[in-house]
ChimeraX commands (.cxc) that place a marker at each C-alpha (Angstrom):
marker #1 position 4.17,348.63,285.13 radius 0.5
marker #1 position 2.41,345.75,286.98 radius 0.5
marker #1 position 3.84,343.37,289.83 radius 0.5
marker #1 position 4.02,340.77,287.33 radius 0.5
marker #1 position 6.33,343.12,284.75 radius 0.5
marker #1 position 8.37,344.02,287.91 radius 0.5
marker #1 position 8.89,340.73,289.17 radius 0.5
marker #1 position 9.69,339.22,285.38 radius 0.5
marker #1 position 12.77,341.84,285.28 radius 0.5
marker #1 position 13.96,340.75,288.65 radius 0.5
marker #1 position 13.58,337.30,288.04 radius 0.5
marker #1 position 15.59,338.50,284.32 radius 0.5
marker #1 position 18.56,340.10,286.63 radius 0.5
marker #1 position 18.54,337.34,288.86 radius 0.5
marker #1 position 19.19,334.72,286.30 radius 0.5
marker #1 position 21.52,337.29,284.59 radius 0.5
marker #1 position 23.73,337.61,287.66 radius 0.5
marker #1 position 23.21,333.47,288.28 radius 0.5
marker #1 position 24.55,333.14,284.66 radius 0.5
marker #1 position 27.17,335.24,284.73 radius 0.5
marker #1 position 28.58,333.75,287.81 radius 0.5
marker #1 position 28.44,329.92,287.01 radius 0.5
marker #1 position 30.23,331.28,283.47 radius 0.5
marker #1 position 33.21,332.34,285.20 radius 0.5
marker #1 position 33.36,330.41,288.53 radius 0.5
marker #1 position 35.77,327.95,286.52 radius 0.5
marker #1 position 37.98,331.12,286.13 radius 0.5
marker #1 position 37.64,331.78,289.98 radius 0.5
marker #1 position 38.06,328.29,290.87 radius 0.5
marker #1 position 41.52,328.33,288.83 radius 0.5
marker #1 position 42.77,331.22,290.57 radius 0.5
marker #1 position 41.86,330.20,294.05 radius 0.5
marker #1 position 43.69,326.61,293.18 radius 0.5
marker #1 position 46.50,328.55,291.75 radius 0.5
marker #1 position 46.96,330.60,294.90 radius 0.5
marker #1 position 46.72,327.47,297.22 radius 0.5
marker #1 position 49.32,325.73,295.01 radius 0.5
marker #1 position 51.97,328.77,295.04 radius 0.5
marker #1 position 51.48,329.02,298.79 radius 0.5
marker #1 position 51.67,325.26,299.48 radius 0.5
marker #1 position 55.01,325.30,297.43 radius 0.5
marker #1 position 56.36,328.58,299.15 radius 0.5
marker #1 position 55.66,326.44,301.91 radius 0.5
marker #1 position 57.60,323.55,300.94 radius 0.5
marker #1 position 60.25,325.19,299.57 radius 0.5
marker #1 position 61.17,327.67,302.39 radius 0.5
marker #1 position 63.54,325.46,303.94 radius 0.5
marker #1 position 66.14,325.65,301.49 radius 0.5
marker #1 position 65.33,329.34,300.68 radius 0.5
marker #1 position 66.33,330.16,304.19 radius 0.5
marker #1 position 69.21,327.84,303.81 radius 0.5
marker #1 position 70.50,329.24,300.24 radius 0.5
marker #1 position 70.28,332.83,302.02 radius 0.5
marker #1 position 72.19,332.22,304.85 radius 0.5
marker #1 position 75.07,330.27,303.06 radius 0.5
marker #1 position 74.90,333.27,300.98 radius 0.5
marker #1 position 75.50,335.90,303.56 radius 0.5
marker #1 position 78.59,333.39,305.46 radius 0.5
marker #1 position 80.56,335.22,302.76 radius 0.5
marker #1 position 84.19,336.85,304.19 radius 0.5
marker #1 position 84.18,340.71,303.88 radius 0.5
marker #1 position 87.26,341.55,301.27 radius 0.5
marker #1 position 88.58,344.65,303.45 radius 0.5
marker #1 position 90.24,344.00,306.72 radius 0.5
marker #1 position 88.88,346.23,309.31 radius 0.5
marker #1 position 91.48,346.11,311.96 radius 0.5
marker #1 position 93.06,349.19,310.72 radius 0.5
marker #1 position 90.69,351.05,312.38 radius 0.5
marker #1 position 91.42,350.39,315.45 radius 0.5
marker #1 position 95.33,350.79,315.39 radius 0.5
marker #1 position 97.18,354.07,317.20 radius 0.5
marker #1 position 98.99,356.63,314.94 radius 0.5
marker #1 position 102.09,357.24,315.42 radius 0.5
marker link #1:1,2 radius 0.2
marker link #1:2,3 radius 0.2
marker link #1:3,4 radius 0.2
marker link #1:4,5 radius 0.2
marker link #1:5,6 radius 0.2
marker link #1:6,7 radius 0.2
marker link #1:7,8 radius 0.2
marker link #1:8,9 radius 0.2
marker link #1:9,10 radius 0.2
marker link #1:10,11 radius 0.2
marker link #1:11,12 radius 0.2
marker link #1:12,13 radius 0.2
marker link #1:13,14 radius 0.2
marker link #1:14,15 radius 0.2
marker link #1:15,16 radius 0.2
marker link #1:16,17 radius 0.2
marker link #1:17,18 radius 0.2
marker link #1:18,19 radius 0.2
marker link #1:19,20 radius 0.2
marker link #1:20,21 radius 0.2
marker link #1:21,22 radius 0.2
marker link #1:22,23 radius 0.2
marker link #1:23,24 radius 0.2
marker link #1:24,25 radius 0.2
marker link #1:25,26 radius 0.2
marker link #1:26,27 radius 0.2
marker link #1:27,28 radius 0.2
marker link #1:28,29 radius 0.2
marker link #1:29,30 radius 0.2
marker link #1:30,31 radius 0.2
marker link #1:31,32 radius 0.2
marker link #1:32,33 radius 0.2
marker link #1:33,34 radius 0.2
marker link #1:34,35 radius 0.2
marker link #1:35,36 radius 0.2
marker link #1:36,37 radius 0.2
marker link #1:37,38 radius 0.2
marker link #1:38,39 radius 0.2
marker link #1:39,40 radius 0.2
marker link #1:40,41 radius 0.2
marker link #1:41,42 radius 0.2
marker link #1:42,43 radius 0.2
marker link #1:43,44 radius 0.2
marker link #1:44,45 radius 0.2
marker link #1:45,46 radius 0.2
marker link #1:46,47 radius 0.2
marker link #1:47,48 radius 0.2
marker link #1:48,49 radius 0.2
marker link #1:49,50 radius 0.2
marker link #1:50,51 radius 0.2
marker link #1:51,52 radius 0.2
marker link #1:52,53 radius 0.2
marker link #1:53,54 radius 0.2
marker link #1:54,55 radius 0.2
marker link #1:55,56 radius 0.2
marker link #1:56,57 radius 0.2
marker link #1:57,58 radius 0.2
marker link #1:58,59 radius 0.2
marker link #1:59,60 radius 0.2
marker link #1:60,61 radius 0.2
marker link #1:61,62 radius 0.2
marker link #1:62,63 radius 0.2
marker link #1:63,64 radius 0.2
marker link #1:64,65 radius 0.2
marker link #1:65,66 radius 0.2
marker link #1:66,67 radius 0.2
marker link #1:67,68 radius 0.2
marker link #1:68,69 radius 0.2
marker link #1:69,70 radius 0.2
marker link #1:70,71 radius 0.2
marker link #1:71,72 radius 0.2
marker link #1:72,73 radius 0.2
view
C-alpha cells in the first residue's frame, strides 16, 4: 500500500465517522433539549412538590402515645 491508498482510507473513515455523526446529532440534540426541559420543569415545579409533601406529612398520628408514659399501679 502507497501513502496515497493510506490516506484515501483515512480520508474514507473520516467522512464515515463525519457522516455518521451529523445523521444522528438531531437524535442527540433531542435528548439534550429533552433533559434541559425536564430539569427546567423540576425546577419550576418544586415549589409545590415541597409544599404537597409537607401538607402531607402534617397528618395526626391515630394512636395516642401518652400511655406510655403513665405509672402502673
Amino acid at each position: 500500500m502507497d501513502t496515497g491508498t493510506i490516506l484515501g482510507f483515512l480520508a474514507g473513515y473520516l467522512a464515515a465517522i463525519t457522516g455518521a455523526f451529523l445523521l444522528y446529532l438531531p437524535v442527540i440534540v433531542l435528548v439534550v433539549a429533552l433533559l434541559v426541559a425536564g430539569g427546567l420543569l423540576q425546577l419550576l415545579l418544586l415549589p409545590i412538590i415541597i409544599l404537597v409533601r409537607r401538607l402531607r406529612h402534617r397528618q395526626e398520628p391515630d394512636v395516642d402515645p401518652s400511655w406510655l408514659l403513665e405509672r402502673r399501679r
